[in-house]
C-alpha positions in Angstrom: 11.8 -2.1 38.0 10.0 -2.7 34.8 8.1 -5.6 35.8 7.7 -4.5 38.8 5.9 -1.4 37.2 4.1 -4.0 34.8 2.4 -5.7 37.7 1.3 -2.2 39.3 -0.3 -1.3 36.2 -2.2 -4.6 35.7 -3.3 -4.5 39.4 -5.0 -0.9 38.9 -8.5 -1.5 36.7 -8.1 2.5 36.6 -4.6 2.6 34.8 -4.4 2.7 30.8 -1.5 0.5 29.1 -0.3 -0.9 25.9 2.4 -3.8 25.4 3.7 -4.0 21.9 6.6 -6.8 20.4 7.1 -5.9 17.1 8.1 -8.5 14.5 11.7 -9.5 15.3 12.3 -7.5 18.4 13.4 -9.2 21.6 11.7 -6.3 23.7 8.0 -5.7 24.4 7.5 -2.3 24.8 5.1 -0.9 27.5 3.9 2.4 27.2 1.6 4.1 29.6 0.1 7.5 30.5 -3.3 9.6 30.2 -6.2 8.5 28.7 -8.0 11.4 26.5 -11.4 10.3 23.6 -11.2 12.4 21.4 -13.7 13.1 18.2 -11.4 13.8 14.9 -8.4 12.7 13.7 -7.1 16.1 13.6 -7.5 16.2 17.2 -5.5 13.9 18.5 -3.3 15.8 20.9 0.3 15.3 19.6 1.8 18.3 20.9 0.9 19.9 24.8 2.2 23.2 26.3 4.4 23.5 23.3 6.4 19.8 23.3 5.7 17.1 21.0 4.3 14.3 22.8 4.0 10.4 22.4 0.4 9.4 21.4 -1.2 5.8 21.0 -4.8 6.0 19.6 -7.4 3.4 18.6 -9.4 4.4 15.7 -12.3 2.8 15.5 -14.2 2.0 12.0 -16.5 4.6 12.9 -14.1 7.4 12.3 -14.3 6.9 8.1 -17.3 8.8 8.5 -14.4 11.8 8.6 -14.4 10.9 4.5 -17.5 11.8 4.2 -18.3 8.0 3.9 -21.4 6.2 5.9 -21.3 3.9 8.8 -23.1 2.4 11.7 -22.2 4.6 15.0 -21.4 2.8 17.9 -20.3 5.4 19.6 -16.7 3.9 19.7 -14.2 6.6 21.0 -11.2 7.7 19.3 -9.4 6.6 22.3 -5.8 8.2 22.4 -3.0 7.6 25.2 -0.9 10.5 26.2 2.4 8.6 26.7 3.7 9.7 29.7 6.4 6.3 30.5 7.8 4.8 27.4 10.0 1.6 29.0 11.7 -2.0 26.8 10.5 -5.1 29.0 12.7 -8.5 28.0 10.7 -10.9 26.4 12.1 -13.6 27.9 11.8 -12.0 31.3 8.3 -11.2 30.6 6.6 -14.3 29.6 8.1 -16.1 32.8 6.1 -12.9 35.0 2.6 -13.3 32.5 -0.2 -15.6 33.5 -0.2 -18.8 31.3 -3.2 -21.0 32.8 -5.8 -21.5 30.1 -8.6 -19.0 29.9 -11.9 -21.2 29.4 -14.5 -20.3 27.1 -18.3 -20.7 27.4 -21.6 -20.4 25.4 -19.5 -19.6 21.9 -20.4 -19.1 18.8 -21.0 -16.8 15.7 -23.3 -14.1 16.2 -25.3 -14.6 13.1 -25.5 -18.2 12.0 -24.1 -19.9 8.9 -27.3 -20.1 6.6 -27.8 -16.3 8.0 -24.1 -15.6 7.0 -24.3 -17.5 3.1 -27.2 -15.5 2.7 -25.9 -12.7 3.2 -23.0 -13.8 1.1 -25.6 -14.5 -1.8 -27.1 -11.3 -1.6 -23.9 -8.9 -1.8 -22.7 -10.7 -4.6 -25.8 -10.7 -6.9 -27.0 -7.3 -5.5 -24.1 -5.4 -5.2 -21.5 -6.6 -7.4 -23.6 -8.1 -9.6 -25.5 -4.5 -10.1 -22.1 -2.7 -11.0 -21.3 -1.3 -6.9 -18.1 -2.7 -6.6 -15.0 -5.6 -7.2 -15.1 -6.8 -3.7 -17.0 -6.5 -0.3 -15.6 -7.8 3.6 -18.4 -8.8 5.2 -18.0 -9.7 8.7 -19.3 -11.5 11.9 -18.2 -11.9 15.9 -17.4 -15.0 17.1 -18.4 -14.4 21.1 -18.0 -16.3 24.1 -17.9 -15.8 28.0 -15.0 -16.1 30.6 -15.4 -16.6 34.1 -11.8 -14.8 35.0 -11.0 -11.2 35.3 -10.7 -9.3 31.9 -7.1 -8.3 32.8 -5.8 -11.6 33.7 -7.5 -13.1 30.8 -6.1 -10.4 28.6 -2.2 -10.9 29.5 -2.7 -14.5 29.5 -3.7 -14.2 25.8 -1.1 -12.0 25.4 1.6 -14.6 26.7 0.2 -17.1 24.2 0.4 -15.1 21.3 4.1 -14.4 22.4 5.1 -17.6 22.9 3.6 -19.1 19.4 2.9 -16.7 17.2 5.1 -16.3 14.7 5.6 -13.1 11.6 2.9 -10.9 13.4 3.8 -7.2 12.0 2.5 -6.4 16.1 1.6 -8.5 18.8 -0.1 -5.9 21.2 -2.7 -6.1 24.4 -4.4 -2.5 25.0 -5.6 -1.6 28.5 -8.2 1.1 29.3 -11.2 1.3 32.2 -13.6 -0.1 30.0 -12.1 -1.3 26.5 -9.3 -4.0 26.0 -8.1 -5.8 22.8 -5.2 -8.5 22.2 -4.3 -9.3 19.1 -1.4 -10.3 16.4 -2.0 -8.0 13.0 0.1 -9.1 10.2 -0.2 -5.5 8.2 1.0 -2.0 8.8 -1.9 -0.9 7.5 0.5 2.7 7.0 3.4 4.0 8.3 4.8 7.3 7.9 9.1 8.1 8.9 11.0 10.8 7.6 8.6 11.9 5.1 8.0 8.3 3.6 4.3 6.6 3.4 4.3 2.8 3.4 1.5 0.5 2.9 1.2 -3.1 3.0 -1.4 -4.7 1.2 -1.9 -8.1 2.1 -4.8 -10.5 0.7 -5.1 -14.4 0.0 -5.5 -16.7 3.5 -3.7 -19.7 3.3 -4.6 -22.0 6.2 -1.8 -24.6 7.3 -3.3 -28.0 7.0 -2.8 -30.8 10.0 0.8 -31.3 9.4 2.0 -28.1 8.1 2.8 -26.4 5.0 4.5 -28.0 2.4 5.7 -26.9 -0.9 2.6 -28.3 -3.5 -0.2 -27.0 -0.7 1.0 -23.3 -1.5 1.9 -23.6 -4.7 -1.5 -24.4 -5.3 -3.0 -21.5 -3.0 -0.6 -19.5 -4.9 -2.3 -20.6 -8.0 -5.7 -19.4 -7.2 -7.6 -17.5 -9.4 -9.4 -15.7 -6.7 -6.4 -15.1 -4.6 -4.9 -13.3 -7.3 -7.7 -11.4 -8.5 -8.2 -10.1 -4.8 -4.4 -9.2 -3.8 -4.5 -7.5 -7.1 -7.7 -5.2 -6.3 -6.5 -4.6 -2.8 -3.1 -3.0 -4.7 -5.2 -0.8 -6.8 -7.0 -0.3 -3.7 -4.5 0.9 -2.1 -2.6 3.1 -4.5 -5.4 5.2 -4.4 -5.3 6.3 -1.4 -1.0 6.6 -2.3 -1.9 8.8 -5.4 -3.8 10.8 -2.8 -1.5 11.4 -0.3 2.3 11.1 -2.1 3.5 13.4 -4.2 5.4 10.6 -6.6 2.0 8.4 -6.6 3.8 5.4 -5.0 6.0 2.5 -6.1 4.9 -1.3 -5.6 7.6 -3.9 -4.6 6.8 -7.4 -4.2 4.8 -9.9 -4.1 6.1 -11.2 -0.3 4.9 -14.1 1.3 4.3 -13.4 4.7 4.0 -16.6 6.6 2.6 -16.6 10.3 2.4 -19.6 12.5 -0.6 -20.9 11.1 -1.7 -19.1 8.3 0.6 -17.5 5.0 -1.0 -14.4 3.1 0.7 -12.9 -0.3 1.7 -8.8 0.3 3.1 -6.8 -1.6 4.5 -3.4 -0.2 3.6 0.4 -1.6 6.0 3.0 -0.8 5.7 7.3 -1.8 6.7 10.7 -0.3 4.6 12.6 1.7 5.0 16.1 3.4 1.4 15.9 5.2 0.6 15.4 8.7 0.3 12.1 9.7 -3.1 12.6 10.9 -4.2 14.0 7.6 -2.3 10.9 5.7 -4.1 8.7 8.1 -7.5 10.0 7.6 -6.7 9.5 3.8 -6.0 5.7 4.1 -8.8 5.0 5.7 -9.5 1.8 5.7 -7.5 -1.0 4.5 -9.5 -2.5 1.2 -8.8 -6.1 3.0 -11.6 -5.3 5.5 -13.8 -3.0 3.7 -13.7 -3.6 -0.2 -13.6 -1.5 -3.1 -14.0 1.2 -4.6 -13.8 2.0 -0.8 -16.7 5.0 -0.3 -19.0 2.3 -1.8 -17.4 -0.8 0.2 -19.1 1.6 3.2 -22.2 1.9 2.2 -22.6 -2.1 1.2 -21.2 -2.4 4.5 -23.9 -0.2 6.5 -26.4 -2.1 4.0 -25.7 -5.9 5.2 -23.8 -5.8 8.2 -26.0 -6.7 11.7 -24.1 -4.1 13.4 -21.6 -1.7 14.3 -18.3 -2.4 13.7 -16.4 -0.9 16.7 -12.6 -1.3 16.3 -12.8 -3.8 13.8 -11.0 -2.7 11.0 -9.7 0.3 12.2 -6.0 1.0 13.2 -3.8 1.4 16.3 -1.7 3.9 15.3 1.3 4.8 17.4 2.8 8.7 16.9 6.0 9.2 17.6 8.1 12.7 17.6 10.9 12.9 15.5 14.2 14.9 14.8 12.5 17.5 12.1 9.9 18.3 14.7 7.0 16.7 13.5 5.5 13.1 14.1 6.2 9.7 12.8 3.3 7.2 12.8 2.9 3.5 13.1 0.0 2.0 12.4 -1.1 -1.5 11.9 -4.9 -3.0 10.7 -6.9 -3.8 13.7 -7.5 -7.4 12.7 -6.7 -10.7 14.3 -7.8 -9.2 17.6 -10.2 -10.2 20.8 -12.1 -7.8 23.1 -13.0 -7.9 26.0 -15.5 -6.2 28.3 -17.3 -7.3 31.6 -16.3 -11.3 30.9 -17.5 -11.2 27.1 -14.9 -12.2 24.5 -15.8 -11.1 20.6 -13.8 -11.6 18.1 -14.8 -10.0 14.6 -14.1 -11.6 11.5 -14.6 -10.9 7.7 -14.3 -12.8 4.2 -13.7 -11.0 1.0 -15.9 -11.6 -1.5 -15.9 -11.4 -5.2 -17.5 -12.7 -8.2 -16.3 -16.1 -7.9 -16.9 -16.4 -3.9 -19.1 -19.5 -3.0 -21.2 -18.5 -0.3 -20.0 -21.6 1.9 -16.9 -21.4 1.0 -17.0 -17.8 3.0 -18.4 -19.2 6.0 -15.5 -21.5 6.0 -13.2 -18.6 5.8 -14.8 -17.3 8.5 -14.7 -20.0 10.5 -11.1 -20.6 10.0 -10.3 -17.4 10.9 -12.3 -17.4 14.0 -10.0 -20.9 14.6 -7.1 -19.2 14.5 -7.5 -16.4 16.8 -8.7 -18.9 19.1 -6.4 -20.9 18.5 -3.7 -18.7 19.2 -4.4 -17.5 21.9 -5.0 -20.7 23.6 -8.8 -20.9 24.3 -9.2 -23.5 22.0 -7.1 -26.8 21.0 -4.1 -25.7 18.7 -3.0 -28.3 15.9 0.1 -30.2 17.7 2.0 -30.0 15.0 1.1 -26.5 13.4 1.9 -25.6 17.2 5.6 -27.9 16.5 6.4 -26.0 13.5 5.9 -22.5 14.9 7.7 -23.3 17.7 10.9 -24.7 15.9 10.9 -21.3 13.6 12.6 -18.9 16.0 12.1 -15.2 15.1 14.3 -13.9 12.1 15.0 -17.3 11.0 14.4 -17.6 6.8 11.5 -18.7 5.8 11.3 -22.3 4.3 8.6 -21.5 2.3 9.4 -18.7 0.3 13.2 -19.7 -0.2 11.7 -22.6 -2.6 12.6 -21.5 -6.5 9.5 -22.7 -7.3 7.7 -20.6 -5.1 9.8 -17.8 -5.7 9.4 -18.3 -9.6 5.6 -18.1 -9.0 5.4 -15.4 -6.7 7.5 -13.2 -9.3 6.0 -14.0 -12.3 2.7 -12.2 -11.1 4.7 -8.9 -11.7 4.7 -10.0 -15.5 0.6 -9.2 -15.3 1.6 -5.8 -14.0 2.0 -2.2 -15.1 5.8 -1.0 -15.6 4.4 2.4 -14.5 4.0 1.4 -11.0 6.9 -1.2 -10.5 9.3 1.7 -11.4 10.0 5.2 -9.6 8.1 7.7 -11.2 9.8 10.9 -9.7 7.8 14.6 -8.7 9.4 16.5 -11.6 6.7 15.8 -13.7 7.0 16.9 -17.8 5.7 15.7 -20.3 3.8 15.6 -23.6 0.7 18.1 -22.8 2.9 20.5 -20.1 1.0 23.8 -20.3 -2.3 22.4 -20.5 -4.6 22.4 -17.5 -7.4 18.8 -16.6 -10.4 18.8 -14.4 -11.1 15.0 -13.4 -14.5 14.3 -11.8 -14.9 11.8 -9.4 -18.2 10.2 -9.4 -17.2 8.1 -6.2 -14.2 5.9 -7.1 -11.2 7.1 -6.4 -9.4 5.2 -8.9 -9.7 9.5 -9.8 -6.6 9.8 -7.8 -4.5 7.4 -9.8 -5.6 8.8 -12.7 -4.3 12.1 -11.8 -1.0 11.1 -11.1 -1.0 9.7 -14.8 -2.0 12.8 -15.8 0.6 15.0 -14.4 3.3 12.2 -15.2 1.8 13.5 -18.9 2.6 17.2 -18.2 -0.9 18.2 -17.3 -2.1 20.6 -14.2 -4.6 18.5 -12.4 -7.4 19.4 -10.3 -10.2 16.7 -9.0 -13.6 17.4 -8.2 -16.2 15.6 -6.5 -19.4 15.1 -9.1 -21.6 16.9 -6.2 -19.1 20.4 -5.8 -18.0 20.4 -9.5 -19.7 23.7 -11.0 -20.5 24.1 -14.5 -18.0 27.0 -14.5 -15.1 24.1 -13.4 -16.3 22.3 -15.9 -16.2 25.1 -18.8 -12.8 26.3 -17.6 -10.4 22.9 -17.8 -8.7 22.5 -21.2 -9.6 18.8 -20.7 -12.2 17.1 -18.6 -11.9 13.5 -17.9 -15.3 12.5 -16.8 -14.2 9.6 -13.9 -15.6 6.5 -13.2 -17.6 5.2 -10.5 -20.1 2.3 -8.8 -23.2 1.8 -10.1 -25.9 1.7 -12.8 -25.7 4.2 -15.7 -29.0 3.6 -16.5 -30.0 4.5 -13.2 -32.5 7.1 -14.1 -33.2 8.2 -10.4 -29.4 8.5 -9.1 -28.4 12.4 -9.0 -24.9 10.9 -9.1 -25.8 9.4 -12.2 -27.4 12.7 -13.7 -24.8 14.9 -13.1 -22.6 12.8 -14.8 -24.5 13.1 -17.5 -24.8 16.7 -17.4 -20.8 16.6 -17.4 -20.2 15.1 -20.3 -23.1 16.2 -21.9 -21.7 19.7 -21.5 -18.6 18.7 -23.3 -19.9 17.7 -25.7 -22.4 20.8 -26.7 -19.2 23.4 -26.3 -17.0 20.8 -28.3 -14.7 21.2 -25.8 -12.0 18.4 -25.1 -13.3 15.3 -22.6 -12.1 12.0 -22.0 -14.4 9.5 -20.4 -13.6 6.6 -18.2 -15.5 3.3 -17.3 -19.0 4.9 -15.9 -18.8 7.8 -17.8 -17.7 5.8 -21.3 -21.0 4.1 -20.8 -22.8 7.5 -20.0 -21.4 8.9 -23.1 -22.3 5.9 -25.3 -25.3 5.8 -24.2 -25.8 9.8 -25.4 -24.5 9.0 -28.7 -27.6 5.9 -29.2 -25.3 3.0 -28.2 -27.3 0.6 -26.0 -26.4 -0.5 -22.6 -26.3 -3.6 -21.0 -25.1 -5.8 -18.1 -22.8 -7.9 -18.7 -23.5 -12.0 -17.7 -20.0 -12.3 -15.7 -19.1 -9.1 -14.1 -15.8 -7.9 -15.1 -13.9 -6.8 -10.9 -10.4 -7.2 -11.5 -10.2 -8.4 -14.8 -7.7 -7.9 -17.0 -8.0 -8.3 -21.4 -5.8 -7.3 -24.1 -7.8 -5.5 -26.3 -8.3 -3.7 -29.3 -8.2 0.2 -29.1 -7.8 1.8 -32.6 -5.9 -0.5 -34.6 -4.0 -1.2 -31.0 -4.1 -4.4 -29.3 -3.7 -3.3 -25.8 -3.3 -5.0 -22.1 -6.1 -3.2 -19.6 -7.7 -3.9 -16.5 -11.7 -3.7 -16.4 -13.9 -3.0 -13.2 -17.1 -3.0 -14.8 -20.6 -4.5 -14.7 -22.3 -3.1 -17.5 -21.0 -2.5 -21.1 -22.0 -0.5 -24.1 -23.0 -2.7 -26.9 -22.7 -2.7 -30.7 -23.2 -5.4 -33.5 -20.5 -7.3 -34.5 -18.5 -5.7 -36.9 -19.9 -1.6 -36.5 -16.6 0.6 -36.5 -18.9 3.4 -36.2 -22.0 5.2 -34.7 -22.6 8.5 -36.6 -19.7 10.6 -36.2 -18.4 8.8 -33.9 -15.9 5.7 -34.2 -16.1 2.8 -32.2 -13.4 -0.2 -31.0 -15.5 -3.1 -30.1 -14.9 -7.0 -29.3 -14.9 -8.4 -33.0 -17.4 -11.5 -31.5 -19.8 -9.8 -28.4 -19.9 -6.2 -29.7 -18.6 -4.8 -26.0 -17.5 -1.1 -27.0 -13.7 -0.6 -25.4 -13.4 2.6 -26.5 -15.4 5.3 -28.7 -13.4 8.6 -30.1 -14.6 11.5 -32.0 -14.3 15.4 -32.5 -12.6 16.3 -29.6 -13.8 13.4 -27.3 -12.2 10.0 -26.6 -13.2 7.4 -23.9 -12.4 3.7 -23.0 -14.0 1.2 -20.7 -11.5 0.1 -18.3 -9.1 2.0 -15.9 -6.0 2.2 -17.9 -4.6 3.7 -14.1 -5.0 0.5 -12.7 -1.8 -1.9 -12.0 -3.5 -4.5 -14.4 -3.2 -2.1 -17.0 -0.2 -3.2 -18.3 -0.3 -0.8 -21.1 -2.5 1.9 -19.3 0.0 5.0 -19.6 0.4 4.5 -23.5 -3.0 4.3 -24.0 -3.7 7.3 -21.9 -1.7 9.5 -23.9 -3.2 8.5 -27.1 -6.6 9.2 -26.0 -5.8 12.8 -24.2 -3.7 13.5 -27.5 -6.8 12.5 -29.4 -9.5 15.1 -26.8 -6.4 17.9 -27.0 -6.2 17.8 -30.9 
C-alpha cells in the first residue's frame, strides 16, 4: 500500500509530497496533503476548524525580511503543506521501487565565474570587514546544469543516491510541489523545538575527504586550523544570540562534535535553552543560520544584498516540519536548507557559499566552492564519486561509531577547544536569576548587533531588570529613565559622520554623560565615548573578528573576545585622559577599557563565549557605573 501510494503520487505532476529519512532511522517518511503559500511566518496554518494540524513549510531566505532585515525578493513562497497522510515507507523496500539510472548533466557550470567569484571575495573582505561591518560573510554562487529527463524521475533518482551513500545527514529529504522541487542531505538542525526545549546546532569548518579517505593526521590538522576555529567559534556566538533571544535560561553549549558525513566531516557543537514561545515566533527569531549568512547577522544581510548577483530563493532557508504535541501546541523540526539541488522545467541549480573571514584567500574560496558543488554532485550521482570515498561510506552502516572521532587524539583536540571558552555558557545558568545589582533596572541599546541579547542575559544573571531597545525606537525618556544604560555595540565606522545609526549613538551616550547618570559602553559605543572624551580613533591594521586577548582592565589581566575594526588610541604609557582613566596595551596604546564618574566601558564583548572571563569583568564595570 505504501508504495503503491508512493508511485501514485510521483505519477500526478499536480500532487505535493515530501520523503524524509532522518539520521539513523530505517523508515523514510512520506507525508502528503494540501499545498497552501502563505506570506508570514505567523501564518502558517497549524491549526484548522479548531484541530491542530501537521504542517511542512519551506522558508525561503526571503522571509528574514520578517526581522526587519534586507534582501533580494524573488518572490519565493512560504510554501507550507497541510499534511493530510502521514505514512513510514521501508528503506530497504523503497530504494529497490526508486529509479537508479544516472541522471546526465549538460552545459554545467558556476553561474558567476571564478575571477568574478575571487573578486568578489576581495572586495567583502577589504570593504566590509575590513571597514568594521562584520566577523564573517557567506557569499554564494549556483552551480547549474540541464537534464533531459523528467524533474520527478530525476528528483527520486537523486533521492535514491543520496540514500544509498550518504552517510550522517541530520535529513535526507526530496520535496515535491507543481512547480518547485529540492533534494538534498542537510547535516544541521538548523532549530528544533520539543516539549518546551530549543536546540541549535552550529556547525562550521569543511573538511573534504582526500582520494583515499580520512585518516587520523588529515583531520587532526583540519582540526588545527586557525580559521576553522575562529569561524566555528563566531558561528556559536552567532548563534547564542538568537538563544539569548528566545530562551529564558540564555542557552547552554555542549560539545565540540565531529560530525562526519560520507565525504566531508564538519566540527558542531550543540546549544540547548527553554522556551515557552510559539514555534513560529522562535523560528522567525533564528533566522538564519550564521553558517550561510554571517555575522552580526542584520548586517550579514545587507553585505549579502550588496555583493550577491541574485536572489537567494531557498537557499539558506529552512524546511521546517510542525508537529502537534501532547500539551496542545506544536513541536518543530527544522533543518538548514543546504546541500540541496532544485529543479524546475529540466534546470538543475545548486547554490553554494564559503565563509569568509579575515584570513580567507580569495582562491582558496573558490576552491571551497567548488568542492562543495563536487559533493552535491557527487552525491547524488551526476558526477564521478571517488571509488573509494564511495568504499568507505558504504562499509559505515548507519549507527555504527565513528572511527574518527573515537581516536584519543582527536578526542583530546576536539575537547581542549572548550579550555578557550567561557564557564558561563558551558554550565546551566538557571531562570531564577539574583544577583549582585537585584533592584536595579538596565536599558541596553542595540545599535544592530545582537550580541545585545547575550548581554542581557548577563545582566539579569547579575540581578538587573533588562529591557533592549533598538537605537532607532529608543526615546530620550528610555534613556533618562534606566538606572543603567549600556550603550551596545554594533557594525560599522564610529567616525562615520553621515550614519544616523552612528549619531544617535552618540546622542546616547552623550546624554549620560551630561545627567551623570550611570552608562556602560561596549565595543562601538567605547569608541563613541572615547572619542567624546578627545581620544583618537583609528582602524586597526589586522581586524580583530573572533579574536580573543588576555588583557589588562584596571590592574586585571583578563581573557576577552574582540570583534572590532577600529580602536581608540592613546600613547604608550597614558593611564589617563582628563578625568577619565584609561587601560591600554602597554606597547600599541589600544584603549581596552576607559572608567570614570559614573561611566565605565571596554572594547570587546565580554558576553561572547571567547570571553573567558566576560561575567567577572562585567560585574566590575556595572559595579563601577552603579557606584
Amino acid at each position: 500500500m505504501t508504495l503503491s501510494r508512493l508511485a501514485e503520487l510521483s505519477a500526478d505532476p499536480a500532487a505535493s509530497f515530501v520523503l524524509i529519512a532522518r539520521d539513523g532511522a530505517d523508515t523514510v517518511e512520506l507525508l502528503s496533503g494540501e499545498v497552501v503559500d502563505v506570506d508570514l511566518l505567523a501564518d502558517i496554518p497549524l491549526d484548522r476548524d479548531g484541530a491542530p494540524r501537521e504542517v511542512f513549510a519551506l522558508v525561503p531566505y526571503r522571509q528574514v525580511r520578517e526581522r526587519g532585515f534586507v534582501a533580494q525578493d524573488d518572490g519565493a513562497p512560504l510554501r507550507c503543506i497541510i499534511v493530510d497522510e502521514h505514512l513510514h515507507l521501508p528503506t530497504a523496500e523503497l530504494l529497490g521501487a526508486l529509479p537508479s539510472s544516472p541522471v546526465p548533466l549538460r552545459d554545467g557550470g558556476f553561474d558567476i565565474a571564478d575571477e568574478e567569484y575571487a573578486a568578489i571575495v576581495e572586495r567583502v573582505i577589504a570593504d566590509e570587514i575590513g571597514h568594521g561591518e562584520g566577523a564573517n560573510f557567506v557569499i554564494r554562487r549556483d552551480y547549474t546544469a540541464r537534464i533531459d529527463v523528467d524533474d520527478r524521475t530525476a528528483a527520486l533518482t537523486w533521492f535514491h543516491a543520496l540514500l544509498t551513500h550518504e552517510r550522517g545527514a541530520y535529513w535526507t529529504f526530496a520535496v515535491f510541489t507543481p512547480d518547485r522541487i529540492a533534494v538534498g542531505a542537510s547535516p544541521e538542525a538548523h532549530v528544533v523545538a520539543r516539549e518546551g526545549i530549543v536546540t541549535m546546532n552550529p556547525i562550521s569548518g569543511t573538511f573534504r575527504h582526500p582520494a583515499g579517505g580520512a585518516t587520523r593526521d588529515t583531520l587532526i590538522d583540519f582540526l588545527s586550523s586557525t580559521k576553522e576555529t575562529e569561524e566555528l567559534f563566531m558561528v556559536v556566538d552567532e548563534e547564542l544570540k538568537m538563544m539569548s533571544a528566545v530562551c529564558s535560561d540564555g542557552g547552554r553549549i555542549t560539545g565540540p562534535h565531529l560530525k562526519e558525513m560520507s565525504r566531508l566531516t564538519h566540527t558542531e557543537y550543540m546549544l540547548r535553552g527553554r522556551s515557552r514561545l510559539d514555534p513560529r515566533d522562535i523560528l522567525r527569531e533564528t533566522m538564519f543560520a550564521p553558517t550561510v549568512t554571517g555575522s552580526p547577522m542584520q548586517n550579514a544581510c545587507a553585505v549579502i544584498r550588496r555583493h550577491e548577483r541574485k536572489p537567494r530563493g531557498y537557499y539558506s532557508g529552512v524546511a521546517a516540519l510542525f508537529t502537534p504535541n501532547a500539551e496542545g501546541g506544536h513541536d518543530v523540526d527544522a533543518p538548514i536548507l543546504i546541500r540541496t539541488v532544485y529543479v524546475n522545467d529540466g534546470e538543475l541549480s545548486v547554490p553554494v557559499g564559503a565563509t569568509l573571514v579575515r584570513h580567507s584567500d580569495p582562491y582558496g574560496e573558490v576552491s571551497e566552492t567548488h568542492g562543495k558543488a563536487a559533493g552535491v554532485l557527487g552525491a547524488i550521482g551526476a558526477i564521478d564519486r571517488d571509488p573509494a570515498a564511495t568504499a568507505r561510506a558504504d562499509a559505515d552502516a548507519p549507527g555504527e561509531p565513528r572511527r574518527l572521532a573515537d581516536d584519543p587524539h582527536v578526542a583530546a583536540l576536539l575537547s581542549s577547544r572548550n579550555g578557550r571558552l567561557a564557564e558561563f555558557w558551558l554550565n546551566p545558568q538557571g531562570e531564577d536569576f539574583t544577583g549582585p545589582f537585584e533592584g536595579r533596572t538596565a536599558l541596553v541599546v542595540d545599535a544592530e548587533d545582537r550580541f545585545t541579547t547575550m548581554l542581557a542575559h548577563q545582566l539579569r544573571h547579575l540581578g538587573l531588570d533588562v529591557t533592549i531597545a533598538a537605537w532607532g525606537a529608543v526615546t530620550d525618556a528610555d534613556i533618562d529613565a534606566a538606572d543603567l544604560v549600556v550603550s551596545g555595540p554594533g557594525p560599522g565606522d564610529p567616525r562615520d559622520a553621515d550614519s544616523p545609526r552612528i549619531a544617535r549613538m552618540r546622542e546616547v551616550v552623550a546624554r549620560r554623560l551630561d545627567a551623570a547618570a550611570p552608562l556602560l559602553a561596549v565595543c562601538l559605543s567605547h569608541q563613541i565615548l572615547a572619542d567624546r572624551l578627545g581620544i583618537a580613533l583609528t582602524p586597526l591594521d589586522t581586524p580583530h573578528q573572533g579574536l580573543q586577548k588576555s588583557v589588562p582592565v584596571f590592574g586585571d589581566d583578563a581573557s576577552i573576545g574582540f570583534y572590532n575594526t577600529f580602536t581608540a588610541r592613546v600613547a604608550p604609557g597614558v593611564q589617563s585622559v582628563g578625568a577619565a582613566e584609561v587601560s591600554a596595551d602597554p606597547v600599541s596604546g589600544d584603549v581596552y577599557a576607559l572608567r570614570g564618574e559614573r561611566f565605565a566601558s571596554v572594547q570587546g564583548h565580554l558576553e561572547s563565549i571567547l570571553s573567558r572571563d566576560g561575567i567577572r569583568t562585567l560585574e566590575r564595570l556595572v559595579a563601577h557605573a552603579l557606584t
